[in-house]
matplotlib code that plots the C-alpha trace (Angstrom):
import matplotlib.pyplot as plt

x = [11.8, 10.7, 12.5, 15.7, 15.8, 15.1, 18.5, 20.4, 19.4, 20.1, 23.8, 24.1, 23.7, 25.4, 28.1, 27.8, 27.7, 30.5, 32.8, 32.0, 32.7, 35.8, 36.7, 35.3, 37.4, 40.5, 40.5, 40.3, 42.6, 45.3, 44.5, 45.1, 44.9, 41.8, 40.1, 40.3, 39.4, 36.1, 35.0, 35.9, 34.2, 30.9, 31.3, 31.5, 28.5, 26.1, 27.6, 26.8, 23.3, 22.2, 23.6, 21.1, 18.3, 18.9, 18.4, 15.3, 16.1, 14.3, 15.1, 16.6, 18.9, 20.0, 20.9, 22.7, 24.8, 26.2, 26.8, 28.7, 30.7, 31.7, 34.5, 36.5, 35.9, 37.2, 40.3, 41.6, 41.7, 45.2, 45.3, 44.6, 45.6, 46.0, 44.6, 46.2, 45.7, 44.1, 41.5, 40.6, 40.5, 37.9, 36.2, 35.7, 34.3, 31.9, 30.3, 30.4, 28.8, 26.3, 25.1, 24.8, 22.4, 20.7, 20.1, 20.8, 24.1, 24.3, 24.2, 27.5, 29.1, 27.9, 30.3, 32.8, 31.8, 31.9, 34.6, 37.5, 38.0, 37.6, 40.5, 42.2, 42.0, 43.3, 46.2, 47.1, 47.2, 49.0, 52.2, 54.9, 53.6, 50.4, 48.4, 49.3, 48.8, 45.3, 44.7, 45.7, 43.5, 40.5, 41.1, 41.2, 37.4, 36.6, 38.2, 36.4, 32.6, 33.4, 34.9, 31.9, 29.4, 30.2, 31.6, 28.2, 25.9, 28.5, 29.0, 25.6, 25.5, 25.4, 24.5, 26.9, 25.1, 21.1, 19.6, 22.0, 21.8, 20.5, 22.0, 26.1, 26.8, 30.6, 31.5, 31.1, 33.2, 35.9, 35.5, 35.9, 38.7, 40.9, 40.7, 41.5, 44.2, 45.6, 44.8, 46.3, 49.8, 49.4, 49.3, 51.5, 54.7, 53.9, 54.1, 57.1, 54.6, 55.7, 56.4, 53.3, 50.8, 51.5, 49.9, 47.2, 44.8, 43.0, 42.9, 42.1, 39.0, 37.4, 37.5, 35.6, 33.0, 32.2, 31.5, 29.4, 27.7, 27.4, 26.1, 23.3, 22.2, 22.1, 19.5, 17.5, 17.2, 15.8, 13.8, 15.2, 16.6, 19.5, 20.9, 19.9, 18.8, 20.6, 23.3, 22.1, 22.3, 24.6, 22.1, 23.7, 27.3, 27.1, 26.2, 29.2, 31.7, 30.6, 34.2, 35.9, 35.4, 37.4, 40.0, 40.5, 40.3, 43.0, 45.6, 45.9, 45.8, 48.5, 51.0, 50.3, 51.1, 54.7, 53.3, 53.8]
y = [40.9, 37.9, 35.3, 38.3, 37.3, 33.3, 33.8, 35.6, 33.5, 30.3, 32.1, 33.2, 29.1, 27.9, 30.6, 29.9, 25.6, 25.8, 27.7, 25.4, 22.3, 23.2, 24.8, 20.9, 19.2, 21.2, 20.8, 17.1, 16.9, 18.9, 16.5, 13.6, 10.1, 8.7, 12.0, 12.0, 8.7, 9.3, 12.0, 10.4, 7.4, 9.3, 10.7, 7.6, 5.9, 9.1, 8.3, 4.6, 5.4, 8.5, 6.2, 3.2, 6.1, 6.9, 3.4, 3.3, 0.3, -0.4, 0.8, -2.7, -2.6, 0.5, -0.7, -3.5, -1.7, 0.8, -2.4, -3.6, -0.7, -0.7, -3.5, -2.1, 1.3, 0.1, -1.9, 1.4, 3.3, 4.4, 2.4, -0.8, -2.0, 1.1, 2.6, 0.0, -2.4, -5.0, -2.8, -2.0, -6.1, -6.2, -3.3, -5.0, -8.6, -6.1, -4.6, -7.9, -9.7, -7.1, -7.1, -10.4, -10.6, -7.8, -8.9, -4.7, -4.6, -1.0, -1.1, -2.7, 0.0, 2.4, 1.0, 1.4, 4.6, 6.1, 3.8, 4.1, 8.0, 7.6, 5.4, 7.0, 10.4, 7.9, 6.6, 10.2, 11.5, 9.0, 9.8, 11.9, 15.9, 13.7, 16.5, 18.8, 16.4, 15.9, 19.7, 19.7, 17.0, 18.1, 22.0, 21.3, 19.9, 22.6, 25.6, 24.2, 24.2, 27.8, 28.8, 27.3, 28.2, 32.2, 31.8, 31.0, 32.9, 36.0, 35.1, 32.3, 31.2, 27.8, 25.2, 22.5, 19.2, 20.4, 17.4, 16.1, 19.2, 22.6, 24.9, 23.9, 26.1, 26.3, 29.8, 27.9, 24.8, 27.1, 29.1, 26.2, 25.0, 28.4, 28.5, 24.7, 25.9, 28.2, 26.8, 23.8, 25.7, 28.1, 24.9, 22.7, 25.6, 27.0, 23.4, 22.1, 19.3, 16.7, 18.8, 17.5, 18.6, 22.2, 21.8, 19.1, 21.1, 22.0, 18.1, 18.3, 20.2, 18.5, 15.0, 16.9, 18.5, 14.5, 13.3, 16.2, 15.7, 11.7, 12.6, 14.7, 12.1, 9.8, 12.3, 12.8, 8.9, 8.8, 12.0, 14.3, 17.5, 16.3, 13.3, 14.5, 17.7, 17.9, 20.5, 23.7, 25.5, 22.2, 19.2, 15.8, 14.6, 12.9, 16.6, 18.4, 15.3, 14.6, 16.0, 14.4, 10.7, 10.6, 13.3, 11.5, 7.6, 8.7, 11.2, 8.3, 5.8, 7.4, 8.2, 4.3, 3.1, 5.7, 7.9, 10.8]
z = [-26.8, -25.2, -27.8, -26.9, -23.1, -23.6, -25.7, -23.3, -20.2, -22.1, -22.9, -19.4, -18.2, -20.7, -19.3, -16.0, -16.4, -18.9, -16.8, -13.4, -15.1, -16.2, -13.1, -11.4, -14.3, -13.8, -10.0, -10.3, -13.0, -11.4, -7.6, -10.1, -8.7, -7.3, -7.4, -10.9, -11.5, -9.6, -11.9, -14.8, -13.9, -12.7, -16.4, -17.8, -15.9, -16.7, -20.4, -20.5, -18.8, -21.4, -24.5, -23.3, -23.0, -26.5, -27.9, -25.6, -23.9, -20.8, -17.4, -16.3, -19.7, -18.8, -15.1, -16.5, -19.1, -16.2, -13.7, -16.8, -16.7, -13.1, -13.5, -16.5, -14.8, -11.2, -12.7, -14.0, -10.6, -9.7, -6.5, -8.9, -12.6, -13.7, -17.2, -19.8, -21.8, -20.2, -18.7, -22.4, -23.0, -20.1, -21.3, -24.7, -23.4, -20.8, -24.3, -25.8, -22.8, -22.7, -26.4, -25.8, -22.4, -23.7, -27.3, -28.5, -30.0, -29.5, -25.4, -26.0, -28.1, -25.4, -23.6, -25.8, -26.5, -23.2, -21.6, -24.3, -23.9, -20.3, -19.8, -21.7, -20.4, -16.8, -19.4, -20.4, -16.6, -15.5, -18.0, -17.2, -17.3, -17.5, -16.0, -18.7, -21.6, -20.4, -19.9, -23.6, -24.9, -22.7, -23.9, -27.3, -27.0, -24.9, -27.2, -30.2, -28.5, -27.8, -30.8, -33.2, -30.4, -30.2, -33.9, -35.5, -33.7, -34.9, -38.5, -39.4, -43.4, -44.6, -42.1, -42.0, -41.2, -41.2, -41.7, -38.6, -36.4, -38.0, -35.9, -36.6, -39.2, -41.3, -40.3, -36.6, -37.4, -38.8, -35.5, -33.3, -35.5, -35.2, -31.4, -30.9, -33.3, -31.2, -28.2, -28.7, -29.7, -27.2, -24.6, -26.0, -26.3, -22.8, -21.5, -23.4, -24.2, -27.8, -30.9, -33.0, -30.4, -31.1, -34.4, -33.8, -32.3, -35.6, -36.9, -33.6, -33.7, -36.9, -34.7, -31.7, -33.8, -35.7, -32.0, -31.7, -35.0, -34.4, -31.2, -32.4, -34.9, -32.1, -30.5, -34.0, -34.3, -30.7, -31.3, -28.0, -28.1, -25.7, -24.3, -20.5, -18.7, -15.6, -16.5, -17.7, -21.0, -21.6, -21.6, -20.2, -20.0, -23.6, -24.9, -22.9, -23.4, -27.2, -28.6, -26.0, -26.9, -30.4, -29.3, -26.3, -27.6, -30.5, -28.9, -25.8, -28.5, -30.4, -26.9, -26.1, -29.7, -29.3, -32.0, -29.8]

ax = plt.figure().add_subplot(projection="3d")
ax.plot(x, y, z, "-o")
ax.set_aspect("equal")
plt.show()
């Protein structure tokens, strides 16, 4: 009975945080502009500051690899540069300076790691029916967390990565991979948003639930059950935004390059 209620009242936060940080993310995304930008760039400084946690660098490492991210992160404000290019130049020599300073190679692809789908969600917003695009993007990530979450609890069997994270089973990933699926077409027709993204949200899927896998090796390697503890049934914002980094990185990296 008592294992019963731990269950439900870790589903009821997860619930309840899920469904407020969409409705914060949606808010912002829709307001676009600067307001945007600041919660993306809160994101990606809680990112940067986890990702240093987990390579157990010391508390003035970790101070140093979120100052680092302040410039790249402040050049892509609307009211400045603007996410392109160049801000992803500056975001490159930041995680090279810092590897450097620091001596840990991997402080420097925590930039990377957190600042690429960042400006890139910016990049995305800032295109025409930009708000929509991003609602895409961020939606597919968010349709296959449910999908694999409510999906392998239902169904279990064969775990899919249990030496990486035990609890990710295959009946999940093909849960979280149907709803993206959908989703993403559901989205993309409504919207009148480019052809291809009405059937990318599946190849879609399989790219969210690698950042979520690479993430949780991350965590085995450091030995923590998640990345942070401030949100709820959800962890810290690498845990929730996991997904996000390679869906966002290659769908802005693919409307940049003309691809879409």
């Amino acid at each position: 009975m008592t294992a019963a209620l731990a269950r439900s009242s870790d589903l009821n936060a997860r619930l309840v945080t899920g469904v407020a940080l969409i409705v914060v993310a949606v808010a912002a995304l829709w307001l676009g502009g600067v307001v945007f930008w600041l919660l993306a760039s809160v994101a990606a400084m809680l990112m940067v500051a986890e990702w240093a946690g987990l390579a157990h660098a010391s508390q003035g490492r970790i101070r140093l690899s979120v100052a680092a991210m302040i410039l790249p992160i402040a050049l892509a404000c609307p009211l400045l540069w603007g996410a392109e290019r160049d801000t992803v130049a500056v975001l490159g020599i930041a995680g090279i300076m810092v590897a450097i300073v620091t001596g840990q190679g991997r402080l420097g692809l925590g930039l990377l790691f957190a600042g690429l789908p960042t400006i890139g969600l910016m990049y995305l917003r800032g295109l025409p029916n930009g708000a929509l695009l991003t609602l895409w993007a961020l939606a597919i990530v968010w349709a296959t967390d449910t999908g694999a979450y409510f999906a392998g609890r239902a169904i279990g069997g064969p775990k899919l990565a249990p030496r990486v994270s035990p609890s990710k089973t295959w009946a999940g990933l093909g849960g979280g991979v149907v709803a993206a699926g959908l989703v993403g077409l559901l989205i993309a027709a409504l919207a009148g948003l480019p052809a291809p993204l009405r059937w990318l949200g599946a190849p879609m899927a399989l790219l969210a639930q690698s950042g979520d896998l690479f993430e949780s090796w991350l965590k085995r390697r450091a030995g923590v059950k998640d990345s942070g503890r401030f949100l709820p049934g959800h962890g810290g914002a690498l845990d929730r935004l996991d997904g996000v980094v390679p869906v966002a990185t290659l769908i802005a990296a693919l409307f940049a390059g003309g691809a879409l």
